[in-house]
mmCIF file as Biopython writes it, N, C-alpha, C and O atoms, coordinates in Angstrom:
data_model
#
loop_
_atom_site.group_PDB
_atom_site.id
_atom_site.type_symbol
_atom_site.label_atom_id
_atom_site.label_alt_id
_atom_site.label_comp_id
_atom_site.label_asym_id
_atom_site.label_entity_id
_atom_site.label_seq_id
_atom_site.pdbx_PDB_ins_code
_atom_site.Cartn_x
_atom_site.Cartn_y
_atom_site.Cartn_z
_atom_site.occupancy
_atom_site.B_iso_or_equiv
_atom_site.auth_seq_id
_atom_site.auth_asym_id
_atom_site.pdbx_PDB_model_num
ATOM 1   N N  . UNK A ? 1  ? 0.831  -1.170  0.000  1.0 0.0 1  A 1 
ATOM 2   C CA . UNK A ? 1  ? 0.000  0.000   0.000  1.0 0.0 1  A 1 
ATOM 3   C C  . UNK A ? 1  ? 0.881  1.241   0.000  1.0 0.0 1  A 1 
ATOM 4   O O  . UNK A ? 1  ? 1.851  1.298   0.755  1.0 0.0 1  A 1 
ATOM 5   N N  . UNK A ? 2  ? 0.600  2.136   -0.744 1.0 0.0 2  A 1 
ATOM 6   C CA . UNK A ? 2  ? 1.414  3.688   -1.196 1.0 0.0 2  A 1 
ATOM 7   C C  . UNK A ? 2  ? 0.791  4.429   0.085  1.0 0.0 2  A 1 
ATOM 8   O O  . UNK A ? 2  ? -0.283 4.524   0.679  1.0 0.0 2  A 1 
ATOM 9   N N  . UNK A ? 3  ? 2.374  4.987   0.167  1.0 0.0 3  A 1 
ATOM 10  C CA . UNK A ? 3  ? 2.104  6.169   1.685  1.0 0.0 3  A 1 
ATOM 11  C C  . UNK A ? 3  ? 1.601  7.217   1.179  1.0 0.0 3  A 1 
ATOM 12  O O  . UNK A ? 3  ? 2.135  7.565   0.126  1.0 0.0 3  A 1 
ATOM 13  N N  . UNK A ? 4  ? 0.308  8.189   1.751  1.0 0.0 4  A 1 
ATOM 14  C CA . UNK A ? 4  ? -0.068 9.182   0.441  1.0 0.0 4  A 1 
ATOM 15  C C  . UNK A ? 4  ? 1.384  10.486  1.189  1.0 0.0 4  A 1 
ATOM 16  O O  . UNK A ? 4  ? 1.993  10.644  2.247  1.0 0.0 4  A 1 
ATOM 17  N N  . UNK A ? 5  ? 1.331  10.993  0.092  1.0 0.0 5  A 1 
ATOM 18  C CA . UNK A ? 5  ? 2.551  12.374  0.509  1.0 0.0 5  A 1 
ATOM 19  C C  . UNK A ? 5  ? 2.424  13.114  1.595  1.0 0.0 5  A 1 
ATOM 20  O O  . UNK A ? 5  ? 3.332  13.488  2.337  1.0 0.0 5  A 1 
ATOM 21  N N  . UNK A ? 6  ? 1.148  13.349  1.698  1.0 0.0 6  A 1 
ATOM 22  C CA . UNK A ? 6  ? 1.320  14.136  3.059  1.0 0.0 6  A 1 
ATOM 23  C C  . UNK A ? 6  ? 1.577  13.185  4.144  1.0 0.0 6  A 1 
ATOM 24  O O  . UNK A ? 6  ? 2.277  13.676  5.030  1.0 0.0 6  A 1 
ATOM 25  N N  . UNK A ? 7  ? 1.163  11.774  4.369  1.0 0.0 7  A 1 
ATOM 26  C CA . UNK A ? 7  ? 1.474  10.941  5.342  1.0 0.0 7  A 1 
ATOM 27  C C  . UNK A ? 7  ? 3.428  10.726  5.266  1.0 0.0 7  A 1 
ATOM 28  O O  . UNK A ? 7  ? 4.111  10.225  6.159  1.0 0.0 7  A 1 
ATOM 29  N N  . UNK A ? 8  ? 3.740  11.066  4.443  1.0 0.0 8  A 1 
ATOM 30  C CA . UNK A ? 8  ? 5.383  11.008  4.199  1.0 0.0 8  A 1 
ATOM 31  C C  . UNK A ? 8  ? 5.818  12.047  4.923  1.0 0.0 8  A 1 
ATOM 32  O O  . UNK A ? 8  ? 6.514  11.885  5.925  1.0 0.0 8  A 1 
ATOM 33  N N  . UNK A ? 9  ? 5.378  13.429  4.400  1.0 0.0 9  A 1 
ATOM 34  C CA . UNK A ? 9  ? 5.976  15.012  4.991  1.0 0.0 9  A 1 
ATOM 35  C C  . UNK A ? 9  ? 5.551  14.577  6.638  1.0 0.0 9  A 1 
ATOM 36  O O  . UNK A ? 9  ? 6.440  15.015  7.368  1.0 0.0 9  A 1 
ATOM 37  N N  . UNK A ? 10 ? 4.551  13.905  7.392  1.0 0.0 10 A 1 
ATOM 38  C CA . UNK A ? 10 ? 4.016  13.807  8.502  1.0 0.0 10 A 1 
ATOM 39  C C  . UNK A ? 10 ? 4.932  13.367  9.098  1.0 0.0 10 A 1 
ATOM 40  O O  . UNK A ? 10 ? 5.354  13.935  10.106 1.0 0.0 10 A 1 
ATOM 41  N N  . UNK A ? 11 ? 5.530  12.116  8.567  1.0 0.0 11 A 1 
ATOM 42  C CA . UNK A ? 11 ? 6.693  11.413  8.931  1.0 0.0 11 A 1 
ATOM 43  C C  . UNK A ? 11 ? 7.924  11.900  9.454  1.0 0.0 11 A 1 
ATOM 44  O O  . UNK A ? 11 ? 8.352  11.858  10.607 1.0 0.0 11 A 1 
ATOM 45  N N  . UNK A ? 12 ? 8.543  12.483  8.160  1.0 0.0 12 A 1 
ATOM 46  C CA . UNK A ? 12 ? 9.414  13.171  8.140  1.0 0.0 12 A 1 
ATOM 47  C C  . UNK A ? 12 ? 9.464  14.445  9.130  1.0 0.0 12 A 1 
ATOM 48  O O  . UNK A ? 12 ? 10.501 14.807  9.686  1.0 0.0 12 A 1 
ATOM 49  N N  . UNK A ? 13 ? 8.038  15.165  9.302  1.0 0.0 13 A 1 
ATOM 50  C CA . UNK A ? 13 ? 8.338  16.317  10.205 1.0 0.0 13 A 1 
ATOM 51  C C  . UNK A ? 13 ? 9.051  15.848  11.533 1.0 0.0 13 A 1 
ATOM 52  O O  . UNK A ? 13 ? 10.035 16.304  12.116 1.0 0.0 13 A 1 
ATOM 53  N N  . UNK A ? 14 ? 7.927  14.404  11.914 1.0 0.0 14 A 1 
ATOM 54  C CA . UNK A ? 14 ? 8.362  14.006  13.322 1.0 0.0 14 A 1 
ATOM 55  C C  . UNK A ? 14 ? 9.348  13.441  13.387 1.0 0.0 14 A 1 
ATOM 56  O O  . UNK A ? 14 ? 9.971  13.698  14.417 1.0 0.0 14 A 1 
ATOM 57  N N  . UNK A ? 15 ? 9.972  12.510  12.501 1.0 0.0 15 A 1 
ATOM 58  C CA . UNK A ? 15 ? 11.166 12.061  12.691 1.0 0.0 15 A 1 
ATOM 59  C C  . UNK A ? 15 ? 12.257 13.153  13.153 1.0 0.0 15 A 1 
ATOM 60  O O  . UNK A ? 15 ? 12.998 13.031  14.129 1.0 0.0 15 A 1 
ATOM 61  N N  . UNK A ? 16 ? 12.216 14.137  12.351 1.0 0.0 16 A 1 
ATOM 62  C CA . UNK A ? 16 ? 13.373 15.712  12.253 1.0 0.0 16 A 1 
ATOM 63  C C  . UNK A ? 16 ? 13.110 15.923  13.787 1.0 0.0 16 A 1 
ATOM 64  O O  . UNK A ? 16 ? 14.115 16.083  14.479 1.0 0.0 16 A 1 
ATOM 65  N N  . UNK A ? 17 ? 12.169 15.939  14.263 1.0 0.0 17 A 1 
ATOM 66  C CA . UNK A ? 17 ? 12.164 16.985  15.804 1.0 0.0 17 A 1 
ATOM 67  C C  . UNK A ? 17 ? 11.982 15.894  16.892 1.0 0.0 17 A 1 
ATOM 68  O O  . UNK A ? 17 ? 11.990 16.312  18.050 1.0 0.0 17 A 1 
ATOM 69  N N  . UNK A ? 18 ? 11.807 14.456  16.688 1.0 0.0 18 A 1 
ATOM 70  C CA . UNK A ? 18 ? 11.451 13.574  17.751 1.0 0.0 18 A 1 
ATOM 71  C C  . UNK A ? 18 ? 12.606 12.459  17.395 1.0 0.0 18 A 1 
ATOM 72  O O  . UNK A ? 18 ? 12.285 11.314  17.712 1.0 0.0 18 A 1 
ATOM 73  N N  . UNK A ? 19 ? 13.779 12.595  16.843 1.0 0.0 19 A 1 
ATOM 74  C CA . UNK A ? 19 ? 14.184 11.190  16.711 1.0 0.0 19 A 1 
ATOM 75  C C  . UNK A ? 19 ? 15.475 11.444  16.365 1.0 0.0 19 A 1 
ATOM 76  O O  . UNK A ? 19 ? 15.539 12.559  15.847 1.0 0.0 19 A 1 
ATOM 77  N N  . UNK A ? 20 ? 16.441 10.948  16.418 1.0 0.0 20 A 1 
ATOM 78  C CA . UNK A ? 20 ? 17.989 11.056  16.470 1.0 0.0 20 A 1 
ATOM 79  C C  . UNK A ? 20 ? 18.426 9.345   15.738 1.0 0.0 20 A 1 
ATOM 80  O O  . UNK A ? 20 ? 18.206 8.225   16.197 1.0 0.0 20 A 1 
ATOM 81  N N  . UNK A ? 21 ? 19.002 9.707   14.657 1.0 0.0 21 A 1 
ATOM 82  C CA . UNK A ? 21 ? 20.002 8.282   13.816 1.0 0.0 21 A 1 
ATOM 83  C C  . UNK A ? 21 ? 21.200 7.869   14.706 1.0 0.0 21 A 1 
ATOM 84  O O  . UNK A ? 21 ? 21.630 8.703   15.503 1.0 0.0 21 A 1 
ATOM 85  N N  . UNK A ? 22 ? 21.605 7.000   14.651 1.0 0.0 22 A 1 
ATOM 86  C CA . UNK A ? 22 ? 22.810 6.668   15.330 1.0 0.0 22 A 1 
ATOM 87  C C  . UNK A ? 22 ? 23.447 5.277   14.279 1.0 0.0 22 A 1 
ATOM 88  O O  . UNK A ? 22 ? 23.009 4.164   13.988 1.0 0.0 22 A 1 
ATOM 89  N N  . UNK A ? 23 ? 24.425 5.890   14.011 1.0 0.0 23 A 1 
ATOM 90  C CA . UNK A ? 23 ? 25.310 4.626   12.791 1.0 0.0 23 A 1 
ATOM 91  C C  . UNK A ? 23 ? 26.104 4.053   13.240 1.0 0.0 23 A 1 
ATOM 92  O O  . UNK A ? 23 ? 26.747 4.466   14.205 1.0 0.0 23 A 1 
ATOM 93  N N  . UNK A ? 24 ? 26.320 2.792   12.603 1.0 0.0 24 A 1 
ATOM 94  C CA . UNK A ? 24 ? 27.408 2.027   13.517 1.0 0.0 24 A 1 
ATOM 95  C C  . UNK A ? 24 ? 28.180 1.528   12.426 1.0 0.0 24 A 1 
ATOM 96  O O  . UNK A ? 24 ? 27.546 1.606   11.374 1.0 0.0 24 A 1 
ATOM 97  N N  . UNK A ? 25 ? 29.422 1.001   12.289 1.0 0.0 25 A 1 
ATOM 98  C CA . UNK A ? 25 ? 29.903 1.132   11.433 1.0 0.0 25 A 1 
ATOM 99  C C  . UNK A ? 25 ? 30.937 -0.387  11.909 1.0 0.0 25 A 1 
ATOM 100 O O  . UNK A ? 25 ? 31.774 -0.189  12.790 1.0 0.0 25 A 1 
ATOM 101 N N  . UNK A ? 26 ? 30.849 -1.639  11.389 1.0 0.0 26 A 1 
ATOM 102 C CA . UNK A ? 26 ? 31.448 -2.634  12.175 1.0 0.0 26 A 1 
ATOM 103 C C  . UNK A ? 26 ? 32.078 -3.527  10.579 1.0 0.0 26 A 1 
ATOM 104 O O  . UNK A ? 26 ? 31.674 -3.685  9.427  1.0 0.0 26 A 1 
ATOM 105 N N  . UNK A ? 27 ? 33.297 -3.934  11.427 1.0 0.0 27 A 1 
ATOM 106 C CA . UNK A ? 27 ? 34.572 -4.674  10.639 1.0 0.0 27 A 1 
ATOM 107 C C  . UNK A ? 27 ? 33.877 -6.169  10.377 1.0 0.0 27 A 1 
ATOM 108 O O  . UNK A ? 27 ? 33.537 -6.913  11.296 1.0 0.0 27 A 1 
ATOM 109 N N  . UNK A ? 28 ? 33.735 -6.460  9.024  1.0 0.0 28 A 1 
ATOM 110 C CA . UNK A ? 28 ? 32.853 -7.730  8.669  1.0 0.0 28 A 1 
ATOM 111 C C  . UNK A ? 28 ? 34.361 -8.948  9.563  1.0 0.0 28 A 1 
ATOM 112 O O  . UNK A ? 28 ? 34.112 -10.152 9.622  1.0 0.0 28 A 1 
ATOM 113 N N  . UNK A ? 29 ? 35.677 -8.453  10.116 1.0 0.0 29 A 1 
ATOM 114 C CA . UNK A ? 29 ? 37.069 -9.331  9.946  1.0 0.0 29 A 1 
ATOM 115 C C  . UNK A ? 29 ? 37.018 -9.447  11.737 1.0 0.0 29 A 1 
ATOM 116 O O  . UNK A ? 29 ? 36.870 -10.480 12.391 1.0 0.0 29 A 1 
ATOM 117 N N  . UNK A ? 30 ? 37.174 -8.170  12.204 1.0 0.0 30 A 1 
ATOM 118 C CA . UNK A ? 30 ? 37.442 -8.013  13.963 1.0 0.0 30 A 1 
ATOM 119 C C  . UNK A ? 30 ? 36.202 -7.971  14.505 1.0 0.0 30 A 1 
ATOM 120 O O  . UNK A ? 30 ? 35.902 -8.444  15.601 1.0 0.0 30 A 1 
ATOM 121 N N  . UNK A ? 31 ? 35.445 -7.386  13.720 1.0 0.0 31 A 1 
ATOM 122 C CA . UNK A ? 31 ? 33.696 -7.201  14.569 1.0 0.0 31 A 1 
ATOM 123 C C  . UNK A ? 31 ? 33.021 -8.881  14.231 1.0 0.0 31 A 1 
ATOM 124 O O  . UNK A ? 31 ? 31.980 -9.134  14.836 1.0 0.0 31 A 1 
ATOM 125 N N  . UNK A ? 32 ? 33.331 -9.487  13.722 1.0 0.0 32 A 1 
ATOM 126 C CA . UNK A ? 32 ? 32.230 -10.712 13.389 1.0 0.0 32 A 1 
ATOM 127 C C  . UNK A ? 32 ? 31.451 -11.116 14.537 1.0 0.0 32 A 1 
ATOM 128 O O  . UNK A ? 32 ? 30.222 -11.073 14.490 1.0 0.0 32 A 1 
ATOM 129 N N  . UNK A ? 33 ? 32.116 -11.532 15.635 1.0 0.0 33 A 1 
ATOM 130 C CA . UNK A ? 33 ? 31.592 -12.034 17.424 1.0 0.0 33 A 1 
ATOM 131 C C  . UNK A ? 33 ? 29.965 -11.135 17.392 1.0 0.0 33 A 1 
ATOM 132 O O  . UNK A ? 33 ? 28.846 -11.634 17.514 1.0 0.0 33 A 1 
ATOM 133 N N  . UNK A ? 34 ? 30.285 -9.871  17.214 1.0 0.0 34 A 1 
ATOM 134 C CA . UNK A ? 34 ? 29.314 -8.442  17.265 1.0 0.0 34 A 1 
ATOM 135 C C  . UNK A ? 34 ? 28.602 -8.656  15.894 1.0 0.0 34 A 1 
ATOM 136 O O  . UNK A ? 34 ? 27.383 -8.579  16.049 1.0 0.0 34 A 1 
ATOM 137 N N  . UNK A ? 35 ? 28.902 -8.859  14.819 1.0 0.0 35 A 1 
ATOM 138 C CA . UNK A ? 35 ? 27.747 -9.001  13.853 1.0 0.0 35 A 1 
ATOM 139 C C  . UNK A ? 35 ? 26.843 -10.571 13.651 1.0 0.0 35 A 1 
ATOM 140 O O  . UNK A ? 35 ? 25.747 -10.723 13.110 1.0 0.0 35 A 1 
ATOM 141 N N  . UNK A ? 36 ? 27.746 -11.632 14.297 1.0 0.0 36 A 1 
ATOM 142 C CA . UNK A ? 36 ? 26.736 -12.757 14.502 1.0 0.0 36 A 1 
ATOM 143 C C  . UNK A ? 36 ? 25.831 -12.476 15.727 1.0 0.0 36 A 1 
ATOM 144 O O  . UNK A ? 36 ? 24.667 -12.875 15.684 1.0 0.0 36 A 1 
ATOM 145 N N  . UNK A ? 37 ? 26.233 -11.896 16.684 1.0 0.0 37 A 1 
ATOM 146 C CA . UNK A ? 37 ? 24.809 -11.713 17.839 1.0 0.0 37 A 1 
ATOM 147 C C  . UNK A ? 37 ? 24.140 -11.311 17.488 1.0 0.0 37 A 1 
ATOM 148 O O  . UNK A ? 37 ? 23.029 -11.837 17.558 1.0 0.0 37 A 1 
ATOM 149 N N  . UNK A ? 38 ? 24.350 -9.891  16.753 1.0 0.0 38 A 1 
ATOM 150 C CA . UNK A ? 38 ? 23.152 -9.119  16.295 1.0 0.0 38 A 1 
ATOM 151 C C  . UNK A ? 38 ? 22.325 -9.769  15.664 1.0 0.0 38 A 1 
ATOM 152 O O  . UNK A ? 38 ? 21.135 -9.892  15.956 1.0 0.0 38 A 1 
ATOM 153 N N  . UNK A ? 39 ? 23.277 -10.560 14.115 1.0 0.0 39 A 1 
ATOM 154 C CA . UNK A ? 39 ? 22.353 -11.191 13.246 1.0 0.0 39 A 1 
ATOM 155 C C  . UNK A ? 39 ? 21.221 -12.622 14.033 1.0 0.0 39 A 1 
ATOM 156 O O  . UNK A ? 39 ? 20.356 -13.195 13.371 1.0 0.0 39 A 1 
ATOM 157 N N  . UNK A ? 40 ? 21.516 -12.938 15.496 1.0 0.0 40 A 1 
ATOM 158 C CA . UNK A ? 40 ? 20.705 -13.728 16.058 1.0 0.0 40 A 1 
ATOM 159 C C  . UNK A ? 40 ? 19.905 -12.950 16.987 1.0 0.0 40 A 1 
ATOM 160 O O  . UNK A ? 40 ? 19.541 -13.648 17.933 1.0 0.0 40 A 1 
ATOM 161 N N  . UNK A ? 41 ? 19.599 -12.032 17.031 1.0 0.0 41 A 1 
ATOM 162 C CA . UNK A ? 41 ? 18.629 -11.055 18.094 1.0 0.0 41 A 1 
ATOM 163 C C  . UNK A ? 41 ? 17.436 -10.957 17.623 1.0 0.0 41 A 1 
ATOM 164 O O  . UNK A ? 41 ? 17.492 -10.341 16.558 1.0 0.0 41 A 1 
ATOM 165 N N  . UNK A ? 42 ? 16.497 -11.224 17.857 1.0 0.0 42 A 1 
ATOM 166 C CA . UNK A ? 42 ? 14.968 -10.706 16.971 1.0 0.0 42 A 1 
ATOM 167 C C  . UNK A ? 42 ? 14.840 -9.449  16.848 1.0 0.0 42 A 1 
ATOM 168 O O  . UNK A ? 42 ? 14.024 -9.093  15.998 1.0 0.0 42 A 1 
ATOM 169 N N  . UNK A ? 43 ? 15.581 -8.353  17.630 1.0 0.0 43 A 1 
ATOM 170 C CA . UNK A ? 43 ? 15.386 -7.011  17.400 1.0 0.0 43 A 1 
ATOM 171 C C  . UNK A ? 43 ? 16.609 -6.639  17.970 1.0 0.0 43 A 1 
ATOM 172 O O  . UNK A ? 43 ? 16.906 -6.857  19.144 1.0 0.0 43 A 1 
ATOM 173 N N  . UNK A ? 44 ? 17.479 -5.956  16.967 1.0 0.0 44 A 1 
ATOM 174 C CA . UNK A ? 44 ? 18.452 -5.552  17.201 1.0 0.0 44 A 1 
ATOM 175 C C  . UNK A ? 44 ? 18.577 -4.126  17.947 1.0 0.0 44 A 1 
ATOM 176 O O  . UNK A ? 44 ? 19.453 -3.803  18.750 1.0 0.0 44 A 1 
ATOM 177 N N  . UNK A ? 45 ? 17.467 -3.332  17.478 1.0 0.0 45 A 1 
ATOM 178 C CA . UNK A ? 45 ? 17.792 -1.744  18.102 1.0 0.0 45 A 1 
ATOM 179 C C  . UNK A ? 45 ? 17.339 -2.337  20.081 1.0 0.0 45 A 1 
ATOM 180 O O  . UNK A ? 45 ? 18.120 -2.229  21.026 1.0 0.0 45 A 1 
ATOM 181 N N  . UNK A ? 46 ? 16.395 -2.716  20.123 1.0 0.0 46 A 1 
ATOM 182 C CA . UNK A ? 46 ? 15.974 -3.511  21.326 1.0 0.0 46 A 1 
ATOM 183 C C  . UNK A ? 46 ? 16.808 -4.109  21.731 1.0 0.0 46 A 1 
ATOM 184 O O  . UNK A ? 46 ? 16.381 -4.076  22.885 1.0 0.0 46 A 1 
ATOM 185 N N  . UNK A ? 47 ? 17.699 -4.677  21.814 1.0 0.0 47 A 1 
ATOM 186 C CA . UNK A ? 47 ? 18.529 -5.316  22.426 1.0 0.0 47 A 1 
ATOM 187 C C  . UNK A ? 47 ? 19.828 -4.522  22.825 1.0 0.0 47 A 1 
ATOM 188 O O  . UNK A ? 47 ? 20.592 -4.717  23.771 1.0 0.0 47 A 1 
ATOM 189 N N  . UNK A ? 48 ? 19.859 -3.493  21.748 1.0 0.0 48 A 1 
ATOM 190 C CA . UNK A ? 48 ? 20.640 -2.676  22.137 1.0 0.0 48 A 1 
ATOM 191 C C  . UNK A ? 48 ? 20.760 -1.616  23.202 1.0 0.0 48 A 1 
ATOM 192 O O  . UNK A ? 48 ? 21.687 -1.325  23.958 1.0 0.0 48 A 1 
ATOM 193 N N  . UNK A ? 49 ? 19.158 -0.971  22.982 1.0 0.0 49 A 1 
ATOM 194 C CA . UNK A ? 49 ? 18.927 0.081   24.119 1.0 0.0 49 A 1 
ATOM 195 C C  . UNK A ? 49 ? 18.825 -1.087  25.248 1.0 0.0 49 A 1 
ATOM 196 O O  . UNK A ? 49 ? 18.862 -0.513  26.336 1.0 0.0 49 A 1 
ATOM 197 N N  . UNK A ? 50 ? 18.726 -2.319  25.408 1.0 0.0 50 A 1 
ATOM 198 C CA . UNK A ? 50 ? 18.866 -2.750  26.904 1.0 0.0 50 A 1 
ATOM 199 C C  . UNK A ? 50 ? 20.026 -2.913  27.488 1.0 0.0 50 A 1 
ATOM 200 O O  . UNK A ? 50 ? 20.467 -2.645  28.606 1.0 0.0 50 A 1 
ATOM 201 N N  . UNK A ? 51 ? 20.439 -3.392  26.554 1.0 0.0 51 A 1 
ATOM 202 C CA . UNK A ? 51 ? 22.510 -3.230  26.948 1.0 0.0 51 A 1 
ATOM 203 C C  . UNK A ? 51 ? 22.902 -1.908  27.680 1.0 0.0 51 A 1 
ATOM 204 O O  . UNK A ? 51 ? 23.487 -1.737  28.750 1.0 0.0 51 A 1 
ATOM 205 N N  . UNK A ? 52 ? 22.338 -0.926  26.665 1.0 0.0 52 A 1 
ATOM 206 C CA . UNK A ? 52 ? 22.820 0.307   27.209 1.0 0.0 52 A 1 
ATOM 207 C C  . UNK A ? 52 ? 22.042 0.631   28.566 1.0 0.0 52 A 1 
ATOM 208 O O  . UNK A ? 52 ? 22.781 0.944   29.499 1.0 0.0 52 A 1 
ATOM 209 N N  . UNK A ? 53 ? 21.073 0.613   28.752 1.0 0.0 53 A 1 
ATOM 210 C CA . UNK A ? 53 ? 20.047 0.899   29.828 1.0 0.0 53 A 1 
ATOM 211 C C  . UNK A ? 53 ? 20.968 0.384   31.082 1.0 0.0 53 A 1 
ATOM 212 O O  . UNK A ? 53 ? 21.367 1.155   31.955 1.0 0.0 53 A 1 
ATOM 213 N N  . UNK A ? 54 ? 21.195 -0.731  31.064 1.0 0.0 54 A 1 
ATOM 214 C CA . UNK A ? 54 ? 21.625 -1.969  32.133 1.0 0.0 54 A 1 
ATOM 215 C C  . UNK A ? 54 ? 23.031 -1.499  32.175 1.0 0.0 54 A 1 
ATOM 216 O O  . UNK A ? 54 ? 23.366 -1.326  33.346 1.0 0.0 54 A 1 
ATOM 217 N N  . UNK A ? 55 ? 24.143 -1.182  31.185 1.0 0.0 55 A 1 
ATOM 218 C CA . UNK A ? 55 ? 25.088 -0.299  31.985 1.0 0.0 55 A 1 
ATOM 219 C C  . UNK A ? 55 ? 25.118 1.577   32.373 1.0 0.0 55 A 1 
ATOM 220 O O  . UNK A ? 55 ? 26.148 2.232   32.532 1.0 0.0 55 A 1 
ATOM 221 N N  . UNK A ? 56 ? 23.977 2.002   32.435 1.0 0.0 56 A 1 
ATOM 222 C CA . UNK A ? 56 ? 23.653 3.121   32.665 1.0 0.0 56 A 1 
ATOM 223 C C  . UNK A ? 56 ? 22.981 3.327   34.431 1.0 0.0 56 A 1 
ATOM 224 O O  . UNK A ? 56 ? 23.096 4.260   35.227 1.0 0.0 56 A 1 
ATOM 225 N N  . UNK A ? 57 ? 21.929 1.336   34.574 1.0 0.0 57 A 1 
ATOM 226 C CA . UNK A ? 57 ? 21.974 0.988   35.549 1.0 0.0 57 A 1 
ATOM 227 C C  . UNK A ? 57 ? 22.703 0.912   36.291 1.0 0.0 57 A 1 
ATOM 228 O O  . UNK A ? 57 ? 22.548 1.632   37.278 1.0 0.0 57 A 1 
ATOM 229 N N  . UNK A ? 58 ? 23.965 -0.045  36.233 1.0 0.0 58 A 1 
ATOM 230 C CA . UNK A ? 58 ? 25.024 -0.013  36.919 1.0 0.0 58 A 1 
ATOM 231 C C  . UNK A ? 58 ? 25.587 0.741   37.680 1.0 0.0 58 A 1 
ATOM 232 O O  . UNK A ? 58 ? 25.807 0.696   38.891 1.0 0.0 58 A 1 
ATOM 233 N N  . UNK A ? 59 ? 26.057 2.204   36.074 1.0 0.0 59 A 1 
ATOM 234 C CA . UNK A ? 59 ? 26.857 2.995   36.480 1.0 0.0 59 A 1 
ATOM 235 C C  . UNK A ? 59 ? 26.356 3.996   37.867 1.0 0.0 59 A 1 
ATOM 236 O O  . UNK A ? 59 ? 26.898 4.671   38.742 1.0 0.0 59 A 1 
ATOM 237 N N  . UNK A ? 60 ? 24.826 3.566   37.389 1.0 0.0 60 A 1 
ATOM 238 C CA . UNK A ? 60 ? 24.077 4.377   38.958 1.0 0.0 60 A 1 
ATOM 239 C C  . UNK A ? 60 ? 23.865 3.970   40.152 1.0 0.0 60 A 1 
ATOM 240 O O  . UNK A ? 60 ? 23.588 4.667   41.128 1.0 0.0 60 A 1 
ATOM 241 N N  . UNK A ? 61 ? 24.084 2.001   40.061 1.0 0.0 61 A 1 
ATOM 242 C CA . UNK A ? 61 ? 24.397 1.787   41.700 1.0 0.0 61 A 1 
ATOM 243 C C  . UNK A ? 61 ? 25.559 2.054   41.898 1.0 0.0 61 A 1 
ATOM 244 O O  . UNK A ? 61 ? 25.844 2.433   43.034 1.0 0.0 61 A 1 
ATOM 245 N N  . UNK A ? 62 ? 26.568 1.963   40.948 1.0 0.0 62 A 1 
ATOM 246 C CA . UNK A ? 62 ? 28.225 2.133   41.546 1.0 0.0 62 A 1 
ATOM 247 C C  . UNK A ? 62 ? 28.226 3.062   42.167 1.0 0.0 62 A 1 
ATOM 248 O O  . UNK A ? 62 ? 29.002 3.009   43.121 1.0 0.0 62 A 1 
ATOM 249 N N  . UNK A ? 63 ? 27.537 4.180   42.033 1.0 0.0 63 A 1 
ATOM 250 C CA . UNK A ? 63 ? 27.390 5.918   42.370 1.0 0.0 63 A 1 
ATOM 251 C C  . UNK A ? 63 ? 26.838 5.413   43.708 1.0 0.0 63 A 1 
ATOM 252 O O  . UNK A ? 63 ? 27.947 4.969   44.008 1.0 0.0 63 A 1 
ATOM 253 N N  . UNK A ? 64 ? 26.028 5.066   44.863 1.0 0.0 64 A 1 
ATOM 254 C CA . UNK A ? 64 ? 25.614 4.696   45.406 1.0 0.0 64 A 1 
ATOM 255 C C  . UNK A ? 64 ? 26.234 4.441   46.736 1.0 0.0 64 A 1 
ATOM 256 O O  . UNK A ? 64 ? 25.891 4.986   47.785 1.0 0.0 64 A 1 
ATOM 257 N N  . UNK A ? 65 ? 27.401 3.353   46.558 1.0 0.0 65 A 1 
ATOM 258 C CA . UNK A ? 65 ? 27.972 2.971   47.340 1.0 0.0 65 A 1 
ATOM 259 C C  . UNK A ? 65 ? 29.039 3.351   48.060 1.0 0.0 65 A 1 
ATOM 260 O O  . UNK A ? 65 ? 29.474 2.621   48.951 1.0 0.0 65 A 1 
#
């Protein structure tokens, strides 16, 4: 099904003011370990923000003690 144009510009507005890209850029030779997990994750961006979450966790009990 065709996105009509204005549902595109809609897109696009919110993406521009609600959303930030982040690229990653990995060695098919030294990164492989890192591109076979990914390629076994059902959702890669998801798995990622939990990684990060969980050492963001951390870093806030370490603060703690």
């Amino acid at each position: 099904m065709a996105v009509s144009e204005a549902k595109r510009r809609a897109n696009v507005k919110y993406d521009k003011s609600h959303t930030k890209g982040i690229y990653l850029k990995l060695n098919i030779n030294t990164d492989a370990d890192i591109i076979n997990k990914l390629n076994d994750v059902p959702a890669v961006q998801t798995y990622i923000k939990a990684l990060i979450r969980k050492d963001i966790a951390a870093e806030a009990g370490e603060g703690q003690q």
